[in-house]
N, CA, C, O and CB atoms as a CASP TS submission, in Angstrom:
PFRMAT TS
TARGET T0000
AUTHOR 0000-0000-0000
METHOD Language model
MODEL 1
PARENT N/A
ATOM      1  N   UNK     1      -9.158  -3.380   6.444  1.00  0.00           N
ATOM      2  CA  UNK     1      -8.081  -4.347   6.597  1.00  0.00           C
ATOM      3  C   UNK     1      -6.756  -3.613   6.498  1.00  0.00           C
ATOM      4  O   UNK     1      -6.567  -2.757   5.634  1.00  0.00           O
ATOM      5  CB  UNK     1      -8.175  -5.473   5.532  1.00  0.00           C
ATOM      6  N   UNK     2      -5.755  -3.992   7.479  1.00  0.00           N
ATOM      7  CA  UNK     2      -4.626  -3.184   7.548  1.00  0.00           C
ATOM      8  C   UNK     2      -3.901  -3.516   6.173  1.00  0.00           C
ATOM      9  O   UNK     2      -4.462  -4.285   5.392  1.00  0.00           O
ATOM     10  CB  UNK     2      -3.742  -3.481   8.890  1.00  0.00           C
ATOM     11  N   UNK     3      -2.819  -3.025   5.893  1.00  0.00           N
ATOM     12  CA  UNK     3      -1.703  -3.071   4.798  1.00  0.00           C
ATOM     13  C   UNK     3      -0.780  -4.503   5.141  1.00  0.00           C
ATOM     14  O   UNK     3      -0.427  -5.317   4.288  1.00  0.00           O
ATOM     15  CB  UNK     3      -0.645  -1.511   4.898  1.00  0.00           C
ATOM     16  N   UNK     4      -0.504  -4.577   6.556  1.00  0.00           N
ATOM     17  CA  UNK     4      -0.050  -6.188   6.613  1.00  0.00           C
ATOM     18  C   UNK     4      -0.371  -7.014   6.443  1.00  0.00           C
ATOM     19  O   UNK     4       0.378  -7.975   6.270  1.00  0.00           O
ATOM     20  CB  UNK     4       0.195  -6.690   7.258  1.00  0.00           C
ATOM     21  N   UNK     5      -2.110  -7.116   6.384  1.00  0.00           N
ATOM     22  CA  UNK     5      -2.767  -8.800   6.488  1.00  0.00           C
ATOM     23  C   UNK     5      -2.876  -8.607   5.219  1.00  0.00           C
ATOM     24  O   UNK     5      -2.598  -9.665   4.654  1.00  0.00           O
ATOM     25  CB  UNK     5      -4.314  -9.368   7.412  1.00  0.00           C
ATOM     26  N   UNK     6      -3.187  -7.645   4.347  1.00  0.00           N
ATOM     27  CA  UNK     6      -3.732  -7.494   2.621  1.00  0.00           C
ATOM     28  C   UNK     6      -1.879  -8.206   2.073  1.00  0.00           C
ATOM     29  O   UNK     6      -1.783  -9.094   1.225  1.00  0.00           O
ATOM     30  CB  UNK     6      -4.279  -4.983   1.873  1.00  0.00           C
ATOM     31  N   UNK     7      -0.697  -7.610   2.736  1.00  0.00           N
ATOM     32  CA  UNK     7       0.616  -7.717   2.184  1.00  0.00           C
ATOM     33  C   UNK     7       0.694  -9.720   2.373  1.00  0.00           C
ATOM     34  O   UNK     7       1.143 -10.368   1.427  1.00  0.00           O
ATOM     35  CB  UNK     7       1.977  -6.524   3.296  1.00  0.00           C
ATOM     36  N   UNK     8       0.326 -10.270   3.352  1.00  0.00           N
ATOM     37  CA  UNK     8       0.648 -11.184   4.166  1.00  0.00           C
ATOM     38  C   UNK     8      -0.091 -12.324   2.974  1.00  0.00           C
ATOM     39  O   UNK     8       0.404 -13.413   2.685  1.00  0.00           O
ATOM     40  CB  UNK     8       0.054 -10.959   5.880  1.00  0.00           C
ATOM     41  N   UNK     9      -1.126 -11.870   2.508  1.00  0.00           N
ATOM     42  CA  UNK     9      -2.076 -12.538   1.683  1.00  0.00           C
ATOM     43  C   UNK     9      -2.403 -12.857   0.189  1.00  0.00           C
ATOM     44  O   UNK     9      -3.111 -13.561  -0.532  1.00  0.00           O
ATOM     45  CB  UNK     9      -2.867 -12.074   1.971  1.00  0.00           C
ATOM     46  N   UNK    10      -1.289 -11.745   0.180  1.00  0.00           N
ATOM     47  CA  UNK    10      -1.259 -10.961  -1.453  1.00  0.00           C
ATOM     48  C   UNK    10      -0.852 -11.995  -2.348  1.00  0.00           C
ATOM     49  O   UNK    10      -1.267 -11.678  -3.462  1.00  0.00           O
ATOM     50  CB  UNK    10      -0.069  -9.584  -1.692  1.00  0.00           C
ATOM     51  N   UNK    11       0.016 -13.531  -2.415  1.00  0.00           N
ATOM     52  CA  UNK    11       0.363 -14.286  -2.950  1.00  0.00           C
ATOM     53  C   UNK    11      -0.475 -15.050  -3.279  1.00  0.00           C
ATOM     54  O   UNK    11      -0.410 -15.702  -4.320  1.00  0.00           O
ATOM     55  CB  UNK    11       1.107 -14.631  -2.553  1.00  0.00           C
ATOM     56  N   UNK    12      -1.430 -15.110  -2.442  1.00  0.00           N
ATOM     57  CA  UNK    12      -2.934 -16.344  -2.367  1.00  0.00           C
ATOM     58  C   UNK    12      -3.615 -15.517  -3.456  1.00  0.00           C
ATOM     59  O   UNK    12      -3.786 -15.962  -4.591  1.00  0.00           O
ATOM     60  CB  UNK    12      -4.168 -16.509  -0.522  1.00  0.00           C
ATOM     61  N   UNK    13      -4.048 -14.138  -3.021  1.00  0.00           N
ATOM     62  CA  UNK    13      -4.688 -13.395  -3.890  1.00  0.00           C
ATOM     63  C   UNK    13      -4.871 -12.540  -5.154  1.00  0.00           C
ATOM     64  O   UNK    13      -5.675 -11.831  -5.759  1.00  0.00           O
ATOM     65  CB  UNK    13      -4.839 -13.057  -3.462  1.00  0.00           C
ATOM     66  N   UNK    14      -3.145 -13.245  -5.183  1.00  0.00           N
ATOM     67  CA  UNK    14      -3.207 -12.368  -6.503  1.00  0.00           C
ATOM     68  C   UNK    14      -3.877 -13.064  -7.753  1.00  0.00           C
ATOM     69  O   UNK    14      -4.124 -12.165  -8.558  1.00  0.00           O
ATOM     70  CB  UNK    14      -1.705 -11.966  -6.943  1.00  0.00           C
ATOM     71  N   UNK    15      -4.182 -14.005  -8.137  1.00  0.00           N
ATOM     72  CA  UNK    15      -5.147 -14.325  -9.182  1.00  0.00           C
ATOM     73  C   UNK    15      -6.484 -14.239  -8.925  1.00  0.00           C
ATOM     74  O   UNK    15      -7.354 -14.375  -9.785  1.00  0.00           O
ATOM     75  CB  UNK    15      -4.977 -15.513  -9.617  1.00  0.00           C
ATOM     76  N   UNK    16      -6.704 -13.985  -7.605  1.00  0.00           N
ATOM     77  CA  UNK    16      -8.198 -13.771  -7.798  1.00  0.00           C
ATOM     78  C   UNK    16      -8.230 -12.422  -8.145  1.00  0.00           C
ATOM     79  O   UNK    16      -9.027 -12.131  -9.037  1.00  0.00           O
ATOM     80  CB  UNK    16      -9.138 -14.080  -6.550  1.00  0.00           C
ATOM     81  N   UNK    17      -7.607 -11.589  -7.694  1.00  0.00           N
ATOM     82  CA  UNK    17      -7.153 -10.239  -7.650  1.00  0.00           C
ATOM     83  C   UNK    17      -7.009  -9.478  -9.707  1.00  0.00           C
ATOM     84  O   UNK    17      -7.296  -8.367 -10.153  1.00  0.00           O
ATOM     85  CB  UNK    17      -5.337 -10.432  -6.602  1.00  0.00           C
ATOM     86  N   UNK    18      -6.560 -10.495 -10.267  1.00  0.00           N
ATOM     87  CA  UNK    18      -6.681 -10.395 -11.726  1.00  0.00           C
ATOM     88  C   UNK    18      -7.925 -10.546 -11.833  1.00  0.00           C
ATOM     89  O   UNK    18      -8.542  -9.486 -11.939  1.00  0.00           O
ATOM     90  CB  UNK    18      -5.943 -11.305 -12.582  1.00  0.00           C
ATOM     91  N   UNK    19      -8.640 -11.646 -11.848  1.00  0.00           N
ATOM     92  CA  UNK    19      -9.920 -11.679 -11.832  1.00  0.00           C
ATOM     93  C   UNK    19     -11.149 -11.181 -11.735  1.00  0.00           C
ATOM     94  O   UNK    19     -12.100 -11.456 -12.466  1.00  0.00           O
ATOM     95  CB  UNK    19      -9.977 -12.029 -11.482  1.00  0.00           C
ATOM     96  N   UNK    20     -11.120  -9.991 -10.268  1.00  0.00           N
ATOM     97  CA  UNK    20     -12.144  -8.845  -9.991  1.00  0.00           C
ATOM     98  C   UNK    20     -11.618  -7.899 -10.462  1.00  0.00           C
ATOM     99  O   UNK    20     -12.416  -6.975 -10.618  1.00  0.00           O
ATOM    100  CB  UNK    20     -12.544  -8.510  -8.662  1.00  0.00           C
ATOM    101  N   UNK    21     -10.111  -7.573 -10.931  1.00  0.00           N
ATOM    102  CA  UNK    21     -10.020  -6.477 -11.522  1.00  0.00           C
ATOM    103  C   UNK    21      -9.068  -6.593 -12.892  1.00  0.00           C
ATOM    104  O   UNK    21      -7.853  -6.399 -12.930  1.00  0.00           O
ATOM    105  CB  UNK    21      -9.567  -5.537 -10.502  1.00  0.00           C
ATOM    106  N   UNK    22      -9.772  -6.890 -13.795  1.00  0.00           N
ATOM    107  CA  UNK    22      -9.148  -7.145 -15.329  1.00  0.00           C
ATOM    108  C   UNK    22      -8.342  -6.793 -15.869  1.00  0.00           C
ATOM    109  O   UNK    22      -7.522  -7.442 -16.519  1.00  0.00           O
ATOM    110  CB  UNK    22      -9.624  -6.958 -16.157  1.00  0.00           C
ATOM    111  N   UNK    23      -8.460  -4.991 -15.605  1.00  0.00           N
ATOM    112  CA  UNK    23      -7.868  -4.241 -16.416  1.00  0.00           C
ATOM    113  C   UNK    23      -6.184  -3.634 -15.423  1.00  0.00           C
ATOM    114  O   UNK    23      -5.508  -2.646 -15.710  1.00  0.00           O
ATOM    115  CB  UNK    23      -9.163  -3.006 -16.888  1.00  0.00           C
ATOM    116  N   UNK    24      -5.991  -4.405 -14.536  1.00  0.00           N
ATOM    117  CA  UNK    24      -4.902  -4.307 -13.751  1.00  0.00           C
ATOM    118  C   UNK    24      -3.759  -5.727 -14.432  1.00  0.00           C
ATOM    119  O   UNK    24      -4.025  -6.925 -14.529  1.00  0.00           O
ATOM    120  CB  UNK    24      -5.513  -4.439 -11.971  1.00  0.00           C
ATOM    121  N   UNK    25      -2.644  -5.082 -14.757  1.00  0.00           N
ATOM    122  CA  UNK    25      -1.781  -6.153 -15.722  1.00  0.00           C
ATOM    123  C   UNK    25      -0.850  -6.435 -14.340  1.00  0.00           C
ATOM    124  O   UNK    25      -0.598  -6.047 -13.199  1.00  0.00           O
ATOM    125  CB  UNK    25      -0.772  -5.391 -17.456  1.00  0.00           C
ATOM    126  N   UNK    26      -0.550  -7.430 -15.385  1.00  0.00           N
ATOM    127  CA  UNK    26       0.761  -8.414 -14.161  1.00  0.00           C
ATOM    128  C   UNK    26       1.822  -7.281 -13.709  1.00  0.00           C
ATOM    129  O   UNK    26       2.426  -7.666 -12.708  1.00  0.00           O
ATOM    130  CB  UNK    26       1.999  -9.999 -15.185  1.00  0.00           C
ATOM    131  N   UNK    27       2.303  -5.784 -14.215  1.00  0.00           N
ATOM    132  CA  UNK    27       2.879  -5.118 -14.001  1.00  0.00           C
ATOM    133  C   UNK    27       2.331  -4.283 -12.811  1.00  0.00           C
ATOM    134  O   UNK    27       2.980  -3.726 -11.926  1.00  0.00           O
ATOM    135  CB  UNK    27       3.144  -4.723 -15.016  1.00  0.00           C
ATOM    136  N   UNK    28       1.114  -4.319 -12.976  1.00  0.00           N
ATOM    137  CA  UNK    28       0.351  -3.292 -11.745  1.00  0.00           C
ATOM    138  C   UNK    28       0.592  -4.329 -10.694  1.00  0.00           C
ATOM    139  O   UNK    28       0.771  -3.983  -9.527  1.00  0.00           O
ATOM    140  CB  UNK    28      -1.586  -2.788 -11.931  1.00  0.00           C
ATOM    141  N   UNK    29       0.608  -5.892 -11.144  1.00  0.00           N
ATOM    142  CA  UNK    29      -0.148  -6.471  -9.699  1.00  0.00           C
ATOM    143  C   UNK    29       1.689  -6.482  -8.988  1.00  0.00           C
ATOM    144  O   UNK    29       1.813  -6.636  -7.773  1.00  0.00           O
ATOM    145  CB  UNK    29      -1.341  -8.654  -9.886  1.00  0.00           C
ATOM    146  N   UNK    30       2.717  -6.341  -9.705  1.00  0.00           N
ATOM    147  CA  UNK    30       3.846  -6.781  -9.499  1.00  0.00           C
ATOM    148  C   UNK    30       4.478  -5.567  -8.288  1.00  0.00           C
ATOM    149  O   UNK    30       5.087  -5.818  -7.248  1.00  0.00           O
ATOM    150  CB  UNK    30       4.603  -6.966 -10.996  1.00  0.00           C
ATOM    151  N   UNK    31       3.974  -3.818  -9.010  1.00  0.00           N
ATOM    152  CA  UNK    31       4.169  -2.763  -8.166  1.00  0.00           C
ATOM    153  C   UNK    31       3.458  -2.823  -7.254  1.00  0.00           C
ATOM    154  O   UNK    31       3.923  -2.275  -6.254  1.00  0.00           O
ATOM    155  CB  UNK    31       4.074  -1.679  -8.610  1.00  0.00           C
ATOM    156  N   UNK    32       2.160  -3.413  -7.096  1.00  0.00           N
ATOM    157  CA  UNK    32       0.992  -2.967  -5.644  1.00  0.00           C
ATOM    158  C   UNK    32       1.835  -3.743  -4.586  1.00  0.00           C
ATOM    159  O   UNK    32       2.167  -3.363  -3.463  1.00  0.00           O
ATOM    160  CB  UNK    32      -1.058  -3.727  -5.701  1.00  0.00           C
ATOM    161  N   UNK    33       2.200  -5.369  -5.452  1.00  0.00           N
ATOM    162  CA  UNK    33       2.901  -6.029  -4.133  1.00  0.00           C
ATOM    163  C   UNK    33       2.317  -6.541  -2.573  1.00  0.00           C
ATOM    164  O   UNK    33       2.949  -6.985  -1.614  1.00  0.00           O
ATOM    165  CB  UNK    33       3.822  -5.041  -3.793  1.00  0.00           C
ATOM    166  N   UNK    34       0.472  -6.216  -2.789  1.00  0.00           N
ATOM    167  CA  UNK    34       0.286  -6.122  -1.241  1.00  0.00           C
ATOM    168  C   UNK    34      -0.007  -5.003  -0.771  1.00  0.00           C
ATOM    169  O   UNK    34      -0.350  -5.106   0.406  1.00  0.00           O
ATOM    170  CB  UNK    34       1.324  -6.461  -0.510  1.00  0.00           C
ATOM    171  N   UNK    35      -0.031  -3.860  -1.197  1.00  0.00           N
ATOM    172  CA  UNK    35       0.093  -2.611  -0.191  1.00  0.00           C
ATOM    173  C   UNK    35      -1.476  -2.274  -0.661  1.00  0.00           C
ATOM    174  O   UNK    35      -1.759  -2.570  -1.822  1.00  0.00           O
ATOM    175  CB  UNK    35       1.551  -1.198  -0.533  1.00  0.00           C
ATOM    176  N   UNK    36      -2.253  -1.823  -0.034  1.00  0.00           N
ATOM    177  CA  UNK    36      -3.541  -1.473  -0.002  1.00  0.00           C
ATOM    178  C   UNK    36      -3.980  -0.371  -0.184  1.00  0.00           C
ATOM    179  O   UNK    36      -5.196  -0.185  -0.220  1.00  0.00           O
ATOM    180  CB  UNK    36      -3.978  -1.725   0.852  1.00  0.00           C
ATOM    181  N   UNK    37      -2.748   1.008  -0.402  1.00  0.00           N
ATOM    182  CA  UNK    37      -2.604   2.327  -0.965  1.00  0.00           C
ATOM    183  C   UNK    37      -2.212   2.098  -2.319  1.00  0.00           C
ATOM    184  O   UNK    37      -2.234   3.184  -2.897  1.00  0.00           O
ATOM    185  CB  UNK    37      -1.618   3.216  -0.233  1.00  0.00           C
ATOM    186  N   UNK    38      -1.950   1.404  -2.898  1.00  0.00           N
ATOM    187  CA  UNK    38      -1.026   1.238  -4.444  1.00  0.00           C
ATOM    188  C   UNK    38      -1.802   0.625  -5.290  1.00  0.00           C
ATOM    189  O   UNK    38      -1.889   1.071  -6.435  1.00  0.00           O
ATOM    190  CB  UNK    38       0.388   0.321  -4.459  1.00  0.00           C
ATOM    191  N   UNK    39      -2.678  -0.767  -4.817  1.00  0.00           N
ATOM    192  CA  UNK    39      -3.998  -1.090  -5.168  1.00  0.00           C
ATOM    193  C   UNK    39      -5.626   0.000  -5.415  1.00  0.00           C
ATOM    194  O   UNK    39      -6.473  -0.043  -6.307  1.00  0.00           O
ATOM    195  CB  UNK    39      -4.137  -2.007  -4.088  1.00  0.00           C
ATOM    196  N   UNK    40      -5.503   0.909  -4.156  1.00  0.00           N
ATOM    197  CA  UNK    40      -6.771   1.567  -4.325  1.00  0.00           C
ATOM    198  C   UNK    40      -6.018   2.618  -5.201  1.00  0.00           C
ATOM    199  O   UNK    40      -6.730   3.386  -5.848  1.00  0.00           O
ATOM    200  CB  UNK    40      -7.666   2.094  -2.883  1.00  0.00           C
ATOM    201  N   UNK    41      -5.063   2.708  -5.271  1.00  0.00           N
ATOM    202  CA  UNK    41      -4.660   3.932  -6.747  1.00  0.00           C
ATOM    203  C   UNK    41      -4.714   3.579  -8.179  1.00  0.00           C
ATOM    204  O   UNK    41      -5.041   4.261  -9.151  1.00  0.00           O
ATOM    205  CB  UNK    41      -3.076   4.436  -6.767  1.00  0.00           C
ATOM    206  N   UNK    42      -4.197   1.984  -8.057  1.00  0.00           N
ATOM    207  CA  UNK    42      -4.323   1.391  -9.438  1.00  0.00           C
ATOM    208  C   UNK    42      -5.786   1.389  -9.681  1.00  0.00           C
ATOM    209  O   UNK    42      -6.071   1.665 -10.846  1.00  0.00           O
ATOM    210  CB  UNK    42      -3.686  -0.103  -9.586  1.00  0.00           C
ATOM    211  N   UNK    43      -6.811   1.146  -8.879  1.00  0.00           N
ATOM    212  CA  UNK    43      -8.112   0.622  -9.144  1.00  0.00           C
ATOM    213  C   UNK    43      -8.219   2.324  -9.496  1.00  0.00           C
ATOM    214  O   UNK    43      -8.281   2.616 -10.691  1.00  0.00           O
ATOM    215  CB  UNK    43      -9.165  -0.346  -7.781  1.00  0.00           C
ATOM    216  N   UNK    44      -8.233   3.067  -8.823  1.00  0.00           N
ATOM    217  CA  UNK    44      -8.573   5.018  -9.028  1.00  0.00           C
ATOM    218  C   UNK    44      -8.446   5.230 -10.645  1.00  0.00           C
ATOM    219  O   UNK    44      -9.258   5.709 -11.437  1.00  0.00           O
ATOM    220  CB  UNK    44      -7.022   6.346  -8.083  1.00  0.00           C
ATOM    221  N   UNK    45      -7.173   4.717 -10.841  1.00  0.00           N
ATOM    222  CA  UNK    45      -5.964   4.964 -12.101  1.00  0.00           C
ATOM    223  C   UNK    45      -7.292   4.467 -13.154  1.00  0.00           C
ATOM    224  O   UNK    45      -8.209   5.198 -13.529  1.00  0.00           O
ATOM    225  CB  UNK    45      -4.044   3.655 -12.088  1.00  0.00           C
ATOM    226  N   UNK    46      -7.127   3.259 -13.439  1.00  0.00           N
ATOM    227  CA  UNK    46      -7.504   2.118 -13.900  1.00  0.00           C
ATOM    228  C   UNK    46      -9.034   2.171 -14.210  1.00  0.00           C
ATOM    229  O   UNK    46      -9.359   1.691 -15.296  1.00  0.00           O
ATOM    230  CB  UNK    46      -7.111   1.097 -12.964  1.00  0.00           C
ATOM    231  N   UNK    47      -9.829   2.583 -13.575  1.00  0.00           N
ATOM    232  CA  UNK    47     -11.004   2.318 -13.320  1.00  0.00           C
ATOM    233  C   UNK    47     -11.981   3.569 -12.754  1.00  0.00           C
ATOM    234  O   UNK    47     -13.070   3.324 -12.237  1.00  0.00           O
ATOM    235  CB  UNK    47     -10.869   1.249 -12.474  1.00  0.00           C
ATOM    236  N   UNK    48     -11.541   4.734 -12.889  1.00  0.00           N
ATOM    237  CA  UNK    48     -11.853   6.004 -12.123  1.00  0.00           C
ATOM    238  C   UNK    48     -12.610   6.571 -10.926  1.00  0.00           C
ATOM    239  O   UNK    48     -13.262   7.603 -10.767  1.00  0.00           O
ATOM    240  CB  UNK    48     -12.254   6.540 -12.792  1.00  0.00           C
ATOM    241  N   UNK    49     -12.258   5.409 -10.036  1.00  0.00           N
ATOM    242  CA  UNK    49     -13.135   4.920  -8.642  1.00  0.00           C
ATOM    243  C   UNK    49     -12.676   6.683  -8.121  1.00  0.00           C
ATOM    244  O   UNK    49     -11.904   7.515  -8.596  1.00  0.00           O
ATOM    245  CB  UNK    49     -12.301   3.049  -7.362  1.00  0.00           C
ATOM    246  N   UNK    50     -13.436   6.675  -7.141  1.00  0.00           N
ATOM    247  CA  UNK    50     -12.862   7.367  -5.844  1.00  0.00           C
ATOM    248  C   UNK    50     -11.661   6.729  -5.429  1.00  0.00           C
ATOM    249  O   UNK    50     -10.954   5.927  -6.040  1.00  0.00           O
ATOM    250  CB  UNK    50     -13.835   7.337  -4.634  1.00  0.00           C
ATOM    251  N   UNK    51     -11.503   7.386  -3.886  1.00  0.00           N
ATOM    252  CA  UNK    51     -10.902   6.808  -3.087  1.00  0.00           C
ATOM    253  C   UNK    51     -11.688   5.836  -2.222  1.00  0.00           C
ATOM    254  O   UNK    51     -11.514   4.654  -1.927  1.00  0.00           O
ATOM    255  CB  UNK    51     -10.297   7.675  -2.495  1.00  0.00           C
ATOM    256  N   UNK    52     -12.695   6.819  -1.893  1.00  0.00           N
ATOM    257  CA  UNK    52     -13.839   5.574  -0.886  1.00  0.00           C
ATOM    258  C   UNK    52     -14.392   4.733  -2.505  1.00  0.00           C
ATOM    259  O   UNK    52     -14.886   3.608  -2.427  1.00  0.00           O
ATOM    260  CB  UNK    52     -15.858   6.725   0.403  1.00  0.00           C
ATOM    261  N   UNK    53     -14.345   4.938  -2.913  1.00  0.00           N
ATOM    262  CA  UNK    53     -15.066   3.662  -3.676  1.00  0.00           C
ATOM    263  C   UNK    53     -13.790   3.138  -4.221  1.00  0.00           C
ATOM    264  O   UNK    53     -14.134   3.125  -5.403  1.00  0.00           O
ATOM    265  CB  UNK    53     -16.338   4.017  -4.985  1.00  0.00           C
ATOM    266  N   UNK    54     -12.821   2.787  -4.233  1.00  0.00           N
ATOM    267  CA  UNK    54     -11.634   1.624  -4.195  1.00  0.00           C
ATOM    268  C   UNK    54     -11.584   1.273  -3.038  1.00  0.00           C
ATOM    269  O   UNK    54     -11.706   0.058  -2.888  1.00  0.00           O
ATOM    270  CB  UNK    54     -10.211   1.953  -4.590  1.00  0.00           C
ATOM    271  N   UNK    55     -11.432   1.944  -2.011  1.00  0.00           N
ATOM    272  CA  UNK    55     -11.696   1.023  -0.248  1.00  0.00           C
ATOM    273  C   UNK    55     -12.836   0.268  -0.021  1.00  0.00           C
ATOM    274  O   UNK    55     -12.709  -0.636   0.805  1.00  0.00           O
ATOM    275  CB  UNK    55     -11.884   2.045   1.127  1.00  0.00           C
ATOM    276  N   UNK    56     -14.348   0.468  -0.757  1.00  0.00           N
ATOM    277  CA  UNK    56     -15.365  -0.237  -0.828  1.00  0.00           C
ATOM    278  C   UNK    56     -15.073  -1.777  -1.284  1.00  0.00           C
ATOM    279  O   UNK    56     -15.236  -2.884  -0.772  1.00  0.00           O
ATOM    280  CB  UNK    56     -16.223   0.478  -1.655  1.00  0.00           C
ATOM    281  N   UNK    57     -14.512  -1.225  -2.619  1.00  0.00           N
ATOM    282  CA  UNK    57     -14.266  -2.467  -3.378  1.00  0.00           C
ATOM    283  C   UNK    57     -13.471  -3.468  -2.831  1.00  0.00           C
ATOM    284  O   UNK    57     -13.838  -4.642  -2.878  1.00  0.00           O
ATOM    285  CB  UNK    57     -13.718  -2.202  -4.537  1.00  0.00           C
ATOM    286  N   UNK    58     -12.366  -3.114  -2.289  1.00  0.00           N
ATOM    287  CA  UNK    58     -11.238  -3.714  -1.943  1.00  0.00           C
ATOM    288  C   UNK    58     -11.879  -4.355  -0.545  1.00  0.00           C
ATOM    289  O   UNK    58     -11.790  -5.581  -0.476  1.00  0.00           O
ATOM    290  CB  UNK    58      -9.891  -2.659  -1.857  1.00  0.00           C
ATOM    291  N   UNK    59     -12.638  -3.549   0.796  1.00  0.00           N
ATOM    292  CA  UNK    59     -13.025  -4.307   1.640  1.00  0.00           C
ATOM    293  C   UNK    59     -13.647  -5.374   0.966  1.00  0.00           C
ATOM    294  O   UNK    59     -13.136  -6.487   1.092  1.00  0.00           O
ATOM    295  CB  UNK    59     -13.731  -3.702   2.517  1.00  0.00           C
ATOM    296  N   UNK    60     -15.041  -5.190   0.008  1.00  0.00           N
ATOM    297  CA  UNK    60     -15.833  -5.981  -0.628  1.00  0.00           C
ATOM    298  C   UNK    60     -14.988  -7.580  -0.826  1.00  0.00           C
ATOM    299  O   UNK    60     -15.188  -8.646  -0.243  1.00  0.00           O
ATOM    300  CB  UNK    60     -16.238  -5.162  -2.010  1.00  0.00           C
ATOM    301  N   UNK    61     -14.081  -7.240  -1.799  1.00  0.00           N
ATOM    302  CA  UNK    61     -13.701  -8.344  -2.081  1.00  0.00           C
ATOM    303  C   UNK    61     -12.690  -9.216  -1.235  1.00  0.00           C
ATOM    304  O   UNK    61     -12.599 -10.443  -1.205  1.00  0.00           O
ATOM    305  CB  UNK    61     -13.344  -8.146  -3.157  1.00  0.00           C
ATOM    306  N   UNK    62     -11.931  -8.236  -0.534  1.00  0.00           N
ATOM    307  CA  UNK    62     -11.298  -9.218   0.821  1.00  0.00           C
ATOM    308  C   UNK    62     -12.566 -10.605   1.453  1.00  0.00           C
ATOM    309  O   UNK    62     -12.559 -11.836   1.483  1.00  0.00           O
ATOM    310  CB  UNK    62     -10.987  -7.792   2.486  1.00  0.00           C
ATOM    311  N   UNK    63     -13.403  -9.644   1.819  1.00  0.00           N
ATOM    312  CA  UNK    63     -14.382 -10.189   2.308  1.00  0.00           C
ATOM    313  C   UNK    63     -15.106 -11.529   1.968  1.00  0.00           C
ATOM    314  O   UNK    63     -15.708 -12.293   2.723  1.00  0.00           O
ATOM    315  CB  UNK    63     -15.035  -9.374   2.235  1.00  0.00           C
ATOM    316  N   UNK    64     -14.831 -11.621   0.310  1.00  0.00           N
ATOM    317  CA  UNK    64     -15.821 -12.616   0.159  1.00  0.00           C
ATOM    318  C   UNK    64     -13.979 -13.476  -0.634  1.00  0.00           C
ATOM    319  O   UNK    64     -13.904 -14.453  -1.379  1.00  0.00           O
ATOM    320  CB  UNK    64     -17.764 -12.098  -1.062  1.00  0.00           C
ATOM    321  N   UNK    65     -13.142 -12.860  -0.233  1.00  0.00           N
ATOM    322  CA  UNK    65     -12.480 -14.049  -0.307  1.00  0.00           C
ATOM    323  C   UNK    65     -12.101 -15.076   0.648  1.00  0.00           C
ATOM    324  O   UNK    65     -11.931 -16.289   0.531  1.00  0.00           O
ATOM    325  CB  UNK    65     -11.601 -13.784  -0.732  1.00  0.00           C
ATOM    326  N   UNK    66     -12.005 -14.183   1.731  1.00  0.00           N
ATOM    327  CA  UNK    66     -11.932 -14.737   3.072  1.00  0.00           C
ATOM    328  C   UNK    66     -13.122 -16.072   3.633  1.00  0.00           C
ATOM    329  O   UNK    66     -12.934 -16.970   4.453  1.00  0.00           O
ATOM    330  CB  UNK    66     -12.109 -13.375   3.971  1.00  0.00           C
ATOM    331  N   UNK    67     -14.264 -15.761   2.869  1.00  0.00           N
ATOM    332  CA  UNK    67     -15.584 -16.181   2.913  1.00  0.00           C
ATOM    333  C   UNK    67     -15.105 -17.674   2.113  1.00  0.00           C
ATOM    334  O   UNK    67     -15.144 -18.713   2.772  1.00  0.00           O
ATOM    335  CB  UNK    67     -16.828 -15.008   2.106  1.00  0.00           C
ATOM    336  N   UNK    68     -14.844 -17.693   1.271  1.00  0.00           N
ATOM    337  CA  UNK    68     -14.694 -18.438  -0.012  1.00  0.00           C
ATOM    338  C   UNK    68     -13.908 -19.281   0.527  1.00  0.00           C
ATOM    339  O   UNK    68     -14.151 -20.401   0.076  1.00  0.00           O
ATOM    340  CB  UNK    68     -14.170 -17.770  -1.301  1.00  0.00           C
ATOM    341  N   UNK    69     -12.810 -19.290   1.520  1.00  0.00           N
ATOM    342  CA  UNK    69     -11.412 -19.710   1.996  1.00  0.00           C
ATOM    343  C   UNK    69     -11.381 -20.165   3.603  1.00  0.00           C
ATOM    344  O   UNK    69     -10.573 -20.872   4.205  1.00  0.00           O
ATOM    345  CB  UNK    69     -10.367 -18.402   1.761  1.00  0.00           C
ATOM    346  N   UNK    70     -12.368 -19.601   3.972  1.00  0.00           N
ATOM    347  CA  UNK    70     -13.137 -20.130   5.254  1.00  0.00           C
ATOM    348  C   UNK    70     -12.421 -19.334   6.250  1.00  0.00           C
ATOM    349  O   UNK    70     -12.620 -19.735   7.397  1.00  0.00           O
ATOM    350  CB  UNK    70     -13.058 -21.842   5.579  1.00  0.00           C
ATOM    351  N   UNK    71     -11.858 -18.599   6.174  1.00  0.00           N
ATOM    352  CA  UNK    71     -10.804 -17.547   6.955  1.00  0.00           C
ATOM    353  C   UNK    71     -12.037 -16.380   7.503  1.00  0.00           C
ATOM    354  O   UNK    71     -12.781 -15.856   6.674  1.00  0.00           O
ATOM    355  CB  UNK    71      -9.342 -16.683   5.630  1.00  0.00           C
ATOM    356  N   UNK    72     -12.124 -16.106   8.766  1.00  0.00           N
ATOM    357  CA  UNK    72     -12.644 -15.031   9.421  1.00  0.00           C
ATOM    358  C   UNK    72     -11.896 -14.038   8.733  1.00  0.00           C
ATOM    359  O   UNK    72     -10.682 -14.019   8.534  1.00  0.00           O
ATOM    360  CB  UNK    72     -12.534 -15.034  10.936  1.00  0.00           C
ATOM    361  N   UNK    73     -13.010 -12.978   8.295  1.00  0.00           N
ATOM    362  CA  UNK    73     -12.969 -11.260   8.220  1.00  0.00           C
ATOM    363  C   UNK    73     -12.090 -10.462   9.175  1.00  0.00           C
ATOM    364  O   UNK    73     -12.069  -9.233   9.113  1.00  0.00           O
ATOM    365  CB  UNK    73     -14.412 -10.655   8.522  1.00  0.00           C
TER
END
């Protein structure tokens, strides 16, 4: 998913976004802002993912929010 549709969405998602990822505070979610490089760093930071495994995650959960919301992938 590009950086615009994740940016475009980011208001809807940001509490679910607390939700799959706990240990990300209202300060992280305030700097990511949407951007889908700043997120897979916080999750890296945060959580000691990879890089491909924060892009996993992050497709992952786009996915089943979109699902959840009835919005095509």
């Amino acid at each position: 998913m590009s950086n615009d549709i994740l940016e475009g969405r980011w208001k809807r998602m940001r509490g679910s976004t607390k939700e799959w990822w706990g240990k990300l505070t209202d300060s992280d979610l305030d700097r990511i802002a949407g951007k889908r490089d700043q997120l897979a760093g916080a999750l890296q930071e945060k959580y000691g993912y990879t890089r491909a495994k924060a892009d996993e995650e992050i497709d992952r959960r786009l996915k089943e929010f979109d699902q959840k919301h009835n919005k095509p992938a």
